[in-house]
PDB file of N, CA, C and O in Angstrom:
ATOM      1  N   UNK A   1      15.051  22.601  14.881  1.00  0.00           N
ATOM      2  CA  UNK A   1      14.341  21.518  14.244  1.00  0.00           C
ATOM      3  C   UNK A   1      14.798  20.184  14.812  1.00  0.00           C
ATOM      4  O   UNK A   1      14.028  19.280  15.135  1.00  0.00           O
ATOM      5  N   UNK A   2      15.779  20.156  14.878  1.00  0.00           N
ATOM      6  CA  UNK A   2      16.567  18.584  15.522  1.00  0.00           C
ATOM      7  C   UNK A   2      16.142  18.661  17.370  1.00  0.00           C
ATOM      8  O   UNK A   2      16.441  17.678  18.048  1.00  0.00           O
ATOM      9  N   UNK A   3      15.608  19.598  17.893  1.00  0.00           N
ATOM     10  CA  UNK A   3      15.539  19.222  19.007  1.00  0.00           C
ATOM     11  C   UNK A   3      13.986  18.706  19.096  1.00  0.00           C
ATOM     12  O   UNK A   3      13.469  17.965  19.932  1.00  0.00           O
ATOM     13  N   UNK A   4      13.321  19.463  17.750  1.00  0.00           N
ATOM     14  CA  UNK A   4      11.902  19.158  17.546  1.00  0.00           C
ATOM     15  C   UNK A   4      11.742  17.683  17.491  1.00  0.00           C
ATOM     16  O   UNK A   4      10.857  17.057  18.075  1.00  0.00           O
ATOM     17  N   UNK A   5      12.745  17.143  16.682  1.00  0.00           N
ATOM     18  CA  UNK A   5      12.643  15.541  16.146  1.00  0.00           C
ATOM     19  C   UNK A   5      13.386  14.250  17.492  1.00  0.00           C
ATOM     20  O   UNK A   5      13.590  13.039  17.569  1.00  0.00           O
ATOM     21  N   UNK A   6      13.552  15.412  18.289  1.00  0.00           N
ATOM     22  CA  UNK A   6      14.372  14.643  19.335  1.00  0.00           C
ATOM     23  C   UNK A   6      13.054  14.326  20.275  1.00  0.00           C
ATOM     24  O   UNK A   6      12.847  13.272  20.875  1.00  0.00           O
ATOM     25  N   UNK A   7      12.196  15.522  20.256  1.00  0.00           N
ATOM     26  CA  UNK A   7      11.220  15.310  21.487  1.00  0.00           C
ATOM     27  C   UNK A   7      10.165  14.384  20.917  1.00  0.00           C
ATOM     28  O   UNK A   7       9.514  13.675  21.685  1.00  0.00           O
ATOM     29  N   UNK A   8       9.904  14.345  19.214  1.00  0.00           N
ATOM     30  CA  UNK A   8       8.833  13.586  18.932  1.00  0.00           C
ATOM     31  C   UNK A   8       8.656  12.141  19.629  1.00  0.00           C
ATOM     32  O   UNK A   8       9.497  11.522  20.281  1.00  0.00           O
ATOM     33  N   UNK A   9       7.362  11.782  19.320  1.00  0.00           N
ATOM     34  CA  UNK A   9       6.859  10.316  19.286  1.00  0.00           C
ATOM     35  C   UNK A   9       6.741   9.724  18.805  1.00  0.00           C
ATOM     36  O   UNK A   9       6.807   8.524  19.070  1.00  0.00           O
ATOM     37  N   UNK A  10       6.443  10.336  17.602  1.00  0.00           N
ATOM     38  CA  UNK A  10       6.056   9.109  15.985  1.00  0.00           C
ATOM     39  C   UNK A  10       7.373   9.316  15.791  1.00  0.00           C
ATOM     40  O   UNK A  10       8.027  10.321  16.070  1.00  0.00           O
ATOM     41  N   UNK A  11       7.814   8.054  15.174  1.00  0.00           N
ATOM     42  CA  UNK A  11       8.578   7.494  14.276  1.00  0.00           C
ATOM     43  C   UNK A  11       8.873   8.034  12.779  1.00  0.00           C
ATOM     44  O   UNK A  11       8.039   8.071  11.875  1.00  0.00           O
ATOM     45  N   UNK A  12      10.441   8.512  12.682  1.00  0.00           N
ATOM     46  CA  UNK A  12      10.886   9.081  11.458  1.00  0.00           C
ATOM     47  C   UNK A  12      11.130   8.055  10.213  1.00  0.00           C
ATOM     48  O   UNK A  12      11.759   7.000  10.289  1.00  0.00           O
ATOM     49  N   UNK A  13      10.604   8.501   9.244  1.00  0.00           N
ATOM     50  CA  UNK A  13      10.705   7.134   8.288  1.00  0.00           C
ATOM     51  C   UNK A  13      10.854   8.505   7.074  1.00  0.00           C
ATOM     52  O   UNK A  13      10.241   9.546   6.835  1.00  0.00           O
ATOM     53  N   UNK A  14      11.788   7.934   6.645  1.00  0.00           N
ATOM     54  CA  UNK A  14      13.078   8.195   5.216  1.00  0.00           C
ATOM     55  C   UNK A  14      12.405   7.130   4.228  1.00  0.00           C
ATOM     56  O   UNK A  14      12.433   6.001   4.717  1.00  0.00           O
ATOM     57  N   UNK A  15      11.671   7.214   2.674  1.00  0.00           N
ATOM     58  CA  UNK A  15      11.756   6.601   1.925  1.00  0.00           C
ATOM     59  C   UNK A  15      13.291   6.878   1.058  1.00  0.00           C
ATOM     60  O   UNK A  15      14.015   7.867   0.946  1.00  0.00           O
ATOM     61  N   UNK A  16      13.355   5.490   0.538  1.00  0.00           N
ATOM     62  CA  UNK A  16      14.272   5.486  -0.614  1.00  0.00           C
ATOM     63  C   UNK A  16      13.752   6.028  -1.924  1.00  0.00           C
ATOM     64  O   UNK A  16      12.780   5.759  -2.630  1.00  0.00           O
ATOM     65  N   UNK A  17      14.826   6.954  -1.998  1.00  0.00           N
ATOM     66  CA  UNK A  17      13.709   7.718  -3.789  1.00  0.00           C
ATOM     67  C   UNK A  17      14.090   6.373  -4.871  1.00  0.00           C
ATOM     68  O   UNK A  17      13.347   6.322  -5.851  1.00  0.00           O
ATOM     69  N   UNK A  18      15.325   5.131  -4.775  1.00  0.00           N
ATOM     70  CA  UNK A  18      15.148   4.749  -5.605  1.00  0.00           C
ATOM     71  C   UNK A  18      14.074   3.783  -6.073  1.00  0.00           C
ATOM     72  O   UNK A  18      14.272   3.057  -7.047  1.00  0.00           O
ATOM     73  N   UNK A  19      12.939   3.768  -5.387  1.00  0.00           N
ATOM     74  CA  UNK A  19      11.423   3.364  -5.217  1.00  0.00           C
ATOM     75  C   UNK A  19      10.423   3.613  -6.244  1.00  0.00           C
ATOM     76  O   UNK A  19       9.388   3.046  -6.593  1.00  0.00           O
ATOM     77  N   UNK A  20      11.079   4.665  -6.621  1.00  0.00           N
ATOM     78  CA  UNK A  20      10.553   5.536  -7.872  1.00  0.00           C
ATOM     79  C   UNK A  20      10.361   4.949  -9.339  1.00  0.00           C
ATOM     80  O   UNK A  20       9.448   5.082 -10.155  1.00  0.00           O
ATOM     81  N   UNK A  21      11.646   4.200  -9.370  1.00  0.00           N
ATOM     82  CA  UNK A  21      11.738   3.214 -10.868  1.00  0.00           C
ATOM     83  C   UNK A  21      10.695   2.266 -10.661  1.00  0.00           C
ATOM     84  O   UNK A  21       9.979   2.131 -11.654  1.00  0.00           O
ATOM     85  N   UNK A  22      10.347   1.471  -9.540  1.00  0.00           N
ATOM     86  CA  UNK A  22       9.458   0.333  -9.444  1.00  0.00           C
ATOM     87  C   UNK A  22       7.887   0.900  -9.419  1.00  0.00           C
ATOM     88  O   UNK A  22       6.934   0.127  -9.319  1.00  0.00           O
ATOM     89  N   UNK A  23       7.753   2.214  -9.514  1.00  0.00           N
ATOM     90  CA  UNK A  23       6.262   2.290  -9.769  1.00  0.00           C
ATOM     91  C   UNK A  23       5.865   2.362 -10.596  1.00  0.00           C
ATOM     92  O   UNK A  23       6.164   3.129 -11.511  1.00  0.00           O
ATOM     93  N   UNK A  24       4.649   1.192 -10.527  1.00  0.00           N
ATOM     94  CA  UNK A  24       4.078   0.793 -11.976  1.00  0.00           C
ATOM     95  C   UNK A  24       3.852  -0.327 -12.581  1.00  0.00           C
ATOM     96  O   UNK A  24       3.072  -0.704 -13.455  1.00  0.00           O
ATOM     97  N   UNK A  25       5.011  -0.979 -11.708  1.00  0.00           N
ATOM     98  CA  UNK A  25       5.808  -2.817 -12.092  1.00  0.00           C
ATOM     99  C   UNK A  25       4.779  -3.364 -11.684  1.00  0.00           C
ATOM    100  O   UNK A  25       4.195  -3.000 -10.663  1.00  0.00           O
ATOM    101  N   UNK A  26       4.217  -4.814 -12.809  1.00  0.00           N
ATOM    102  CA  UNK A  26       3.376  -5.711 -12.061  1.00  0.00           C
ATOM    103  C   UNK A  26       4.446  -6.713 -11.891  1.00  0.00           C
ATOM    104  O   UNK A  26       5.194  -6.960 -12.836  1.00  0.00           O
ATOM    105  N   UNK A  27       4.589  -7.389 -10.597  1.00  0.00           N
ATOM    106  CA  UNK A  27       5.374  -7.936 -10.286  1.00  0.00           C
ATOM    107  C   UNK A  27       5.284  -9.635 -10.256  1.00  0.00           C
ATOM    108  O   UNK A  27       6.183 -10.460 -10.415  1.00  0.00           O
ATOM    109  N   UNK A  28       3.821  -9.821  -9.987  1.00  0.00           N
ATOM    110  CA  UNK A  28       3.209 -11.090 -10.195  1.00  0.00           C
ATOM    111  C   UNK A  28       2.302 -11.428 -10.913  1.00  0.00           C
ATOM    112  O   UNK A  28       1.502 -12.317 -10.620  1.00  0.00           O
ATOM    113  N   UNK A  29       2.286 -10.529 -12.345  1.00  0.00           N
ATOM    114  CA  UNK A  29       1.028 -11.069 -13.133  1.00  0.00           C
ATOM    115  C   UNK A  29      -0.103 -12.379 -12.767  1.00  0.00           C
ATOM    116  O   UNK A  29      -1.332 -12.430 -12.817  1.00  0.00           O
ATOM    117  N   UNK A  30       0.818 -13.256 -12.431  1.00  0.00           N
ATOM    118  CA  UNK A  30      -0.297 -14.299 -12.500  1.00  0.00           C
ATOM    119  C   UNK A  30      -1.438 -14.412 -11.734  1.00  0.00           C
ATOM    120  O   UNK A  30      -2.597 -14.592 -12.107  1.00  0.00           O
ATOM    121  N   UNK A  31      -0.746 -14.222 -10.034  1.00  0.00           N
ATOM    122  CA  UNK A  31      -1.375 -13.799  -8.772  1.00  0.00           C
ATOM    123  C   UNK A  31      -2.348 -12.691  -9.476  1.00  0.00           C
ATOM    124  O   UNK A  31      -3.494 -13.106  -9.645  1.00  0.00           O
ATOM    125  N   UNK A  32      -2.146 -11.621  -9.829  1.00  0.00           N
ATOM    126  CA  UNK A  32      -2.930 -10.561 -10.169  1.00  0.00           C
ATOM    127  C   UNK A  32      -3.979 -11.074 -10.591  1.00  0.00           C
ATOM    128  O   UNK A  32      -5.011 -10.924  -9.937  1.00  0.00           O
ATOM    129  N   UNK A  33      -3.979 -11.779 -11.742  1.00  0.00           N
ATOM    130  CA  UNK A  33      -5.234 -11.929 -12.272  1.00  0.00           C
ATOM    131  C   UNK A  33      -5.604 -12.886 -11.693  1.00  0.00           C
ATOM    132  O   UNK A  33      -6.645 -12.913 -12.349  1.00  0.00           O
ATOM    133  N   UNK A  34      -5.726 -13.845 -10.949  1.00  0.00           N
ATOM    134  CA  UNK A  34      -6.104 -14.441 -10.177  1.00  0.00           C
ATOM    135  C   UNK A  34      -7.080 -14.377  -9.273  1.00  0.00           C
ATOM    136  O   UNK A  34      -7.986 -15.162  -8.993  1.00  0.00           O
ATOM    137  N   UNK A  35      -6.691 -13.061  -8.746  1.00  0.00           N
ATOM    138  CA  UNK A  35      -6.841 -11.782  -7.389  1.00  0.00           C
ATOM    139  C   UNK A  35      -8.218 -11.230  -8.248  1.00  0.00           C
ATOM    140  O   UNK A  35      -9.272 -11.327  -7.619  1.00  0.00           O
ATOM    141  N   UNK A  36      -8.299 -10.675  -9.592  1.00  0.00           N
ATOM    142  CA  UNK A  36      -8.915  -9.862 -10.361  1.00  0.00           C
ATOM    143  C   UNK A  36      -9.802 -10.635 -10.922  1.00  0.00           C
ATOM    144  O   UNK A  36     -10.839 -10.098 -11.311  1.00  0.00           O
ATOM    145  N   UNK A  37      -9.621 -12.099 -11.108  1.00  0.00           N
ATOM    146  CA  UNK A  37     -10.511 -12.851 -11.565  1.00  0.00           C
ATOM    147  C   UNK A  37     -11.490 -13.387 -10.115  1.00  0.00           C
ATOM    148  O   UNK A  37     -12.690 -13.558 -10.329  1.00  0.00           O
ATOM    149  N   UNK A  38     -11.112 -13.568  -9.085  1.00  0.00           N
ATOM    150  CA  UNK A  38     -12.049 -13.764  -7.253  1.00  0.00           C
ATOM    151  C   UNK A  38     -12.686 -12.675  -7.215  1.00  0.00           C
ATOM    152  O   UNK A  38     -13.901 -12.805  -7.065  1.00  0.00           O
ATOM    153  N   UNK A  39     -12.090 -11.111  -7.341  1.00  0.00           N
ATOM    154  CA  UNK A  39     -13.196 -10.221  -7.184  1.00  0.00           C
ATOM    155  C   UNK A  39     -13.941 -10.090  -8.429  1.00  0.00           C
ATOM    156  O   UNK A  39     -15.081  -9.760  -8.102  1.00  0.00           O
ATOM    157  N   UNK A  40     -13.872 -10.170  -9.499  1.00  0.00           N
ATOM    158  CA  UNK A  40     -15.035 -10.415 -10.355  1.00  0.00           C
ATOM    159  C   UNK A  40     -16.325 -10.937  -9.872  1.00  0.00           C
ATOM    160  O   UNK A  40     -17.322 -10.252  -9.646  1.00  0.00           O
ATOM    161  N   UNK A  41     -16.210 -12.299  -9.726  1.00  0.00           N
ATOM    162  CA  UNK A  41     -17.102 -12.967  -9.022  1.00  0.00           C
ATOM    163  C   UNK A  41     -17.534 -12.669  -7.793  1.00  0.00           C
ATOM    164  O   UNK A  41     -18.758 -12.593  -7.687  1.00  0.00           O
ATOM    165  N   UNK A  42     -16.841 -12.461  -6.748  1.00  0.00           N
ATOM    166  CA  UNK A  42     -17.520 -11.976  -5.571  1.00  0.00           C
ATOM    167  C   UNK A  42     -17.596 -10.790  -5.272  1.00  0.00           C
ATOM    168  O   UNK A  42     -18.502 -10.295  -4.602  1.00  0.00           O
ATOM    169  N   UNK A  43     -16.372 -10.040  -5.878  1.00  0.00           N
ATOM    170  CA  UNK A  43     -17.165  -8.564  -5.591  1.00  0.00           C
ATOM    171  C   UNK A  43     -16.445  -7.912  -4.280  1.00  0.00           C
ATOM    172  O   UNK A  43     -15.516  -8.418  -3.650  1.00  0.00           O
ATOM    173  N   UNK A  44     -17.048  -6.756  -4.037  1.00  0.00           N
ATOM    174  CA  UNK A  44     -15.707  -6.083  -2.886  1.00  0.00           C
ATOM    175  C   UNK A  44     -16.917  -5.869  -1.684  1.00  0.00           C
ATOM    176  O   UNK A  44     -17.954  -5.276  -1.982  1.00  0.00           O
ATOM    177  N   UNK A  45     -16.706  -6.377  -0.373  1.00  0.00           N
ATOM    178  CA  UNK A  45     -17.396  -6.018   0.493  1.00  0.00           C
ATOM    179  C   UNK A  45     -17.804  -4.549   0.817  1.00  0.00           C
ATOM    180  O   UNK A  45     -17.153  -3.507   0.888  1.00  0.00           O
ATOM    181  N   UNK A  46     -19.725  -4.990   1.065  1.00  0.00           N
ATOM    182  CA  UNK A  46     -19.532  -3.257   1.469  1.00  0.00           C
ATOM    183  C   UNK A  46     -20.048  -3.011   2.506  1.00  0.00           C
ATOM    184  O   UNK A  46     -20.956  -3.494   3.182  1.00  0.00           O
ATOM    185  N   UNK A  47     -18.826  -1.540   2.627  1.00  0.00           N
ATOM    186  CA  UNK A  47     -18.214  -1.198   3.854  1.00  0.00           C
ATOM    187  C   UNK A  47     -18.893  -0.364   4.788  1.00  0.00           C
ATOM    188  O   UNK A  47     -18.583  -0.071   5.943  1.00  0.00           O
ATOM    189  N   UNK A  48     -20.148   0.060   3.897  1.00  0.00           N
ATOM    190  CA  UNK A  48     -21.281   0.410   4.801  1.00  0.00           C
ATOM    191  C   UNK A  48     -22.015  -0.431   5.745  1.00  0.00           C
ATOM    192  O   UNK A  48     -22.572   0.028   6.742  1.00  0.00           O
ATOM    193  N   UNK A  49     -22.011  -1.672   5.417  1.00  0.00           N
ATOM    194  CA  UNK A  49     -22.715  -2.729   6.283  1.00  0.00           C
ATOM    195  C   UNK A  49     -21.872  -3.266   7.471  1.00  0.00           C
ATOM    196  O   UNK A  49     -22.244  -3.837   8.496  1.00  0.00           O
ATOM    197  N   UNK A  50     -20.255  -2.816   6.915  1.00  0.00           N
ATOM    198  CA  UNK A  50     -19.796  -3.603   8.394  1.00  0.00           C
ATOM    199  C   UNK A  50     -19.283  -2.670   9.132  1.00  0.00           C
ATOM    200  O   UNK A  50     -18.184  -2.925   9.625  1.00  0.00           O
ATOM    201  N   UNK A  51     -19.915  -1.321   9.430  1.00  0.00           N
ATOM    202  CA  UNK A  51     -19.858  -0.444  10.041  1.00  0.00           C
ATOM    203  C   UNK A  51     -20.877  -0.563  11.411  1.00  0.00           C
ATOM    204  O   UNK A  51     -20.933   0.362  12.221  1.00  0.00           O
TER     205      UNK A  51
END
């Protein structure tokens, strides 16, 4: 296995499990609704058209 990870190309990436407690957290309420109050009004581009 280690010679497997020796020959790869992509890039090995290790999360931190202690990542785990922070899911869920709103971290910037204010921004959020902010964010939630712009797409209200305008709405989410669609992604069929800019294909």
């Amino acid at each position: 296995m280690e010679t497997r990870l020796k020959k790869s190309k992509a890039p090995i990436i290790i999360i931190d499990k202690s990542l785990n407690e922070l899911k869920g957290k709103e971290f910037f309420p204010e921004k959020l609704k902010k964010v939630n109050d712009i797409l209200a009004k305008s709405g989410l581009p669609d992604i069929k058209k800019l294909k």
